[in-house]
ZATORKOL-36887 format. One record per residue (C-alpha): residue number from 1; residue in three letters; x, y, z. Coordinates in steps of 0.2 Angstrom, whole numbers. Example, Ala and Ser with C-alpha at 12.3 -4.5 7.8 and 13.67 -1.06 7.14 Angstrom:
<rs>
r pos->1; code->ALA; xx->62; yy->-22; zz->39
r pos->2; code->SER; xx->68; yy->-5; zz->36
</rs>
This chain:
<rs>
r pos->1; code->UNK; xx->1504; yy->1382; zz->97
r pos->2; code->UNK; xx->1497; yy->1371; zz->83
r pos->3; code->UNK; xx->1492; yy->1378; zz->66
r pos->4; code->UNK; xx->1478; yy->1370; zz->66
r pos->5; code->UNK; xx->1470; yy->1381; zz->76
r pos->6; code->UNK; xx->1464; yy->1398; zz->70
r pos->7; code->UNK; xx->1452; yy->1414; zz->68
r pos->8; code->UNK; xx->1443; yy->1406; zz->56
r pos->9; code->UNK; xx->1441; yy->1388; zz->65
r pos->10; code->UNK; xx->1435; yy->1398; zz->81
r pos->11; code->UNK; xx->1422; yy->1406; zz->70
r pos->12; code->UNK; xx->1416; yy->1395; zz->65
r pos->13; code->UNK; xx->1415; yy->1385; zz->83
r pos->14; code->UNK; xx->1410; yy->1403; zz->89
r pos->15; code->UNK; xx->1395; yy->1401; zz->78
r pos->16; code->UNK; xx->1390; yy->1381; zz->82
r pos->17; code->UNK; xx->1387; yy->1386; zz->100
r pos->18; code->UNK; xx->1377; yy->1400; zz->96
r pos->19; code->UNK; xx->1387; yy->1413; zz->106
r pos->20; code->UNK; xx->1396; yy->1429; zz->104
r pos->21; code->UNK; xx->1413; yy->1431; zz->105
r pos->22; code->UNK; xx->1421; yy->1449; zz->107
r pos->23; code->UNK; xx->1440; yy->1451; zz->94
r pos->24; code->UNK; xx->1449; yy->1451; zz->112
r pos->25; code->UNK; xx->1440; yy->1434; zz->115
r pos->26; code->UNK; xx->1442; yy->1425; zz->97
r pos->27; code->UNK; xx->1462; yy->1429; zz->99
r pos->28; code->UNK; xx->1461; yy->1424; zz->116
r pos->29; code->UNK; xx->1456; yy->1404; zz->113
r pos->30; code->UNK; xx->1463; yy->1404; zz->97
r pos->31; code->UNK; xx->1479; yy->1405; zz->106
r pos->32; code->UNK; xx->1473; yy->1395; zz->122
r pos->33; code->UNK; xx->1464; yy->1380; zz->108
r pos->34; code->UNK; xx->1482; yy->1380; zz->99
r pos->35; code->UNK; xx->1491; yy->1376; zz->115
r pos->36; code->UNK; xx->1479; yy->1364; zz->120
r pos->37; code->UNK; xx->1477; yy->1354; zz->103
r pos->38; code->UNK; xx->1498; yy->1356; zz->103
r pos->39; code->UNK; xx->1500; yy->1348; zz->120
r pos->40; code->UNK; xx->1488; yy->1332; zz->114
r pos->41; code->UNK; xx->1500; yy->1331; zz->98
r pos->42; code->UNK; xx->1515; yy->1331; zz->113
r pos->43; code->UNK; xx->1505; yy->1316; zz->121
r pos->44; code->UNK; xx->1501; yy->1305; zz->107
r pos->45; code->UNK; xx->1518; yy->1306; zz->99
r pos->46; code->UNK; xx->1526; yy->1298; zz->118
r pos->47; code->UNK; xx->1532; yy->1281; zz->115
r pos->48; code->UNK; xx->1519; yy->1270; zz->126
r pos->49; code->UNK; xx->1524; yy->1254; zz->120
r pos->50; code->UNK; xx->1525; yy->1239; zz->134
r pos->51; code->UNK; xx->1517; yy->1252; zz->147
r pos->52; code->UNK; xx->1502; yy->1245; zz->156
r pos->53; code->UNK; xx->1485; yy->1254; zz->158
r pos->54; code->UNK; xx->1483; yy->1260; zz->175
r pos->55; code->UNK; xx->1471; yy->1255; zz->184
r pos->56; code->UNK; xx->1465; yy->1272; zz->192
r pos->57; code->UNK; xx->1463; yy->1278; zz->171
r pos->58; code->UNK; xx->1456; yy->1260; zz->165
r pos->59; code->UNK; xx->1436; yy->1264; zz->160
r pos->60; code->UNK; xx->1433; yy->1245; zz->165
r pos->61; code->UNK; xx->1438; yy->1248; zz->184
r pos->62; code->UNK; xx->1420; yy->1253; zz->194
r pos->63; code->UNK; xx->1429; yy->1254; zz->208
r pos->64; code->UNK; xx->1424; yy->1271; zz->208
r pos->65; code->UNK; xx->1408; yy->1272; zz->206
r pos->66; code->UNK; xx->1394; yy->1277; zz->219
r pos->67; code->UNK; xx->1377; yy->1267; zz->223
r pos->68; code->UNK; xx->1367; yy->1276; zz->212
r pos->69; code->UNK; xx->1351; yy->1281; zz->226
r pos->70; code->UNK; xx->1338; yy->1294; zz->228
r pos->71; code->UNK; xx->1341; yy->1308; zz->237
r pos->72; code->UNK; xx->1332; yy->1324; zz->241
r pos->73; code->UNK; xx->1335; yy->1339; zz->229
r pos->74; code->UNK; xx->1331; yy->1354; zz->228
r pos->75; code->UNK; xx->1312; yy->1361; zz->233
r pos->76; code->UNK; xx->1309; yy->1365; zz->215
r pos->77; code->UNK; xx->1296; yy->1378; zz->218
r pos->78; code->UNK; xx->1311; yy->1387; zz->231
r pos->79; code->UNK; xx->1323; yy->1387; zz->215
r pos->80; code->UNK; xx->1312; yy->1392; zz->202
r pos->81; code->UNK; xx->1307; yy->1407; zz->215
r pos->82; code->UNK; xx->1326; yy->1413; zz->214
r pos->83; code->UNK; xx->1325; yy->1412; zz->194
r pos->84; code->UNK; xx->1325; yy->1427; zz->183
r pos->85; code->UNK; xx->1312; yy->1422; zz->172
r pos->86; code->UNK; xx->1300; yy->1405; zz->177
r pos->87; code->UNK; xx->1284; yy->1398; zz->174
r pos->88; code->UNK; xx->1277; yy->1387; zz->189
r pos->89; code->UNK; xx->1287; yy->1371; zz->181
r pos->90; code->UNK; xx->1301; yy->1378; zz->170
r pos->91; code->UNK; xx->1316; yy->1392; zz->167
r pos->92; code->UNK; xx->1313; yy->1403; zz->153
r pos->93; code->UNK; xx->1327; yy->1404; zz->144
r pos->94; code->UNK; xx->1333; yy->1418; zz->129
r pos->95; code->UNK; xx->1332; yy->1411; zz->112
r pos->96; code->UNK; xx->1345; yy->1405; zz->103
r pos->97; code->UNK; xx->1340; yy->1392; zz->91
r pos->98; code->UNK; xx->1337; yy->1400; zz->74
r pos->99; code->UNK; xx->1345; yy->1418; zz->81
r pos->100; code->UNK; xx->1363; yy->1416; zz->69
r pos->101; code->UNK; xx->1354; yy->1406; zz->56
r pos->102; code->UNK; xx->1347; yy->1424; zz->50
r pos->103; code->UNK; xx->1366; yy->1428; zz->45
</rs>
């Protein structure tokens, strides 16, 4: 796990995306963002020289990429009808923005 991870970093993350995080759940990706940011120190610390890109990881391959068409979506009145809250166009949604800046 890396030390650069810790309560006080998830916190403050915790408190960026505006969310709630139980004790249980600020240990729990503490320890899950340690192991993570430890496994990308592993990875950039391999010896790459004289390897080649791959080609199925390049970004300048398109290979992959779909023929970007319209297609039919959702009946928007039909998805809105299944929403908690909605007006005849939008979701409505629970404020957030402005609800930790009180703190």
């Amino acid at each position: 796990m890396s030390s650069k991870i810790d309560r006080k970093l998830v916190n403050h993350l915790e408190r960026l995306a505006r969310i709630e995080l139980s004790p249980a759940e600020v240990e729990m990706i503490t320890e899950q963002l340690g192991r993570i940011v430890g496994f990308v120190e592993k990875l950039q610390a391999a010896d790459v020289e004289g390897v080649e890109p791959t080609g199925a990881m390049s970004h300048e391959t398109t290979e992959h990429v779909r023929e970007d068409v319209v297609a039919p979506s959702l009946d928007r009145a039909l998805v809105l009808g299944e929403a908690p809250d909605a007006t005849k166009e939008f979701f409505r949604v629970p404020r957030v923005i402005g609800k930790f800046d009180e703190e």
